[in-house]
C-alpha positions in Angstrom: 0.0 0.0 0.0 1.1 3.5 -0.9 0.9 6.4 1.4 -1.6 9.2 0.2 0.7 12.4 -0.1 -2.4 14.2 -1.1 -3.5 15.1 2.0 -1.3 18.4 0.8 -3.6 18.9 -1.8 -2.4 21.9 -3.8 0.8 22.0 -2.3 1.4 17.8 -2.6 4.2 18.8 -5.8 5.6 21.4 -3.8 6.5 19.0 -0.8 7.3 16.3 -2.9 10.2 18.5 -4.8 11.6 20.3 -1.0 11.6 17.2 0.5 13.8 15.5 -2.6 15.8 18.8 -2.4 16.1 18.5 0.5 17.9 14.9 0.2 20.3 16.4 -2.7 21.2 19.1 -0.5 22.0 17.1 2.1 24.5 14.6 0.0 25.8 17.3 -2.3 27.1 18.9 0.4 28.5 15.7 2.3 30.1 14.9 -0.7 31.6 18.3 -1.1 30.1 18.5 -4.5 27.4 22.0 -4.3 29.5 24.1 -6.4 30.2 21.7 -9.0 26.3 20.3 -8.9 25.0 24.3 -9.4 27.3 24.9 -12.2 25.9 21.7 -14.1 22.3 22.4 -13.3 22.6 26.2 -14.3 23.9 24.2 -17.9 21.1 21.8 -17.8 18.4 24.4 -16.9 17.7 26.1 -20.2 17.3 22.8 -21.8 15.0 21.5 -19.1 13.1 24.7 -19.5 12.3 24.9 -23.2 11.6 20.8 -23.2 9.3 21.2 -20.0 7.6 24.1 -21.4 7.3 22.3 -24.9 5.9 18.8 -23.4 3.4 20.9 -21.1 1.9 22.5 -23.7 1.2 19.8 -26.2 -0.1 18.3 -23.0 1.9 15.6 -22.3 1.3 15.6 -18.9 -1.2 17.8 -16.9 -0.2 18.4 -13.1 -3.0 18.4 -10.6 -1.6 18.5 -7.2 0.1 21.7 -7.7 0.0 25.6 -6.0 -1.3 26.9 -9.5 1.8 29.1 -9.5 3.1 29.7 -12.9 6.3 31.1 -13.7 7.7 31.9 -16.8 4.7 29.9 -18.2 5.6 26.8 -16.0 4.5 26.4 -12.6 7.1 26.8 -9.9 7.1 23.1 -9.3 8.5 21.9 -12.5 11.5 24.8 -11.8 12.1 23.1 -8.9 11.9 19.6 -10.5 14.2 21.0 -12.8 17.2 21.6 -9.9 16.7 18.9 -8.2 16.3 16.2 -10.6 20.0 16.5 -11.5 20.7 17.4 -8.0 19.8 14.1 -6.6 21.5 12.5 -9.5 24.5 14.0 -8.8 24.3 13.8 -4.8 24.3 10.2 -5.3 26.9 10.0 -7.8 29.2 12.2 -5.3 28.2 10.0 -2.4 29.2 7.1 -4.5 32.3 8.1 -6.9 33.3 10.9 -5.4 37.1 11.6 -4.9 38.3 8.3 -7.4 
């Protein structure tokens, strides 16, 4: 059984993505890797950007569970998705490889 992370309602993305953050925060930095991590998302972001702006307009996918904040024609959410994504790829490649 699955817990119901709706009881957030229009805020259940917004947890979701602090709380993941939160996670690549925590092993970016334990892994010394925060700089290195920012530089590659501030590359990856404008890509991320024009694709998640692309895919949610042909409607691709429709969020529900959101604030109904949009910025830059995307809602806040998907901004965040968009840092920590490759943040918590990263953290965990750090945690893992780091230093070899």
């Amino acid at each position: 059984m699955r817990p119901d992370i709706s009881v957030f309602g229009r805020y259940t993305y917004l947890v979701t993505e602090l709380f993941w953050g939160t996670v690549a925060l925590v092993l970016l930095q334990r892994a010394g890797a925060l700089r290195k991590a920012a530089v590659t998302i501030l590359a990856l972001y404008p890509i991320a950007y024009v694709w998640d702006r692309y895919t949610l307009a042909v409607g691709v996918f429709d969020i529900n569970l959101r604030t109904g904040v949009d910025v830059a024609g995307i809602p806040i959410e998907e901004h965040l998705f968009m840092a920590v994504v490759p943040g918590l790829v990263l953290g965990i490649h750090e945690t893992i490889f780091g230093g070899e």
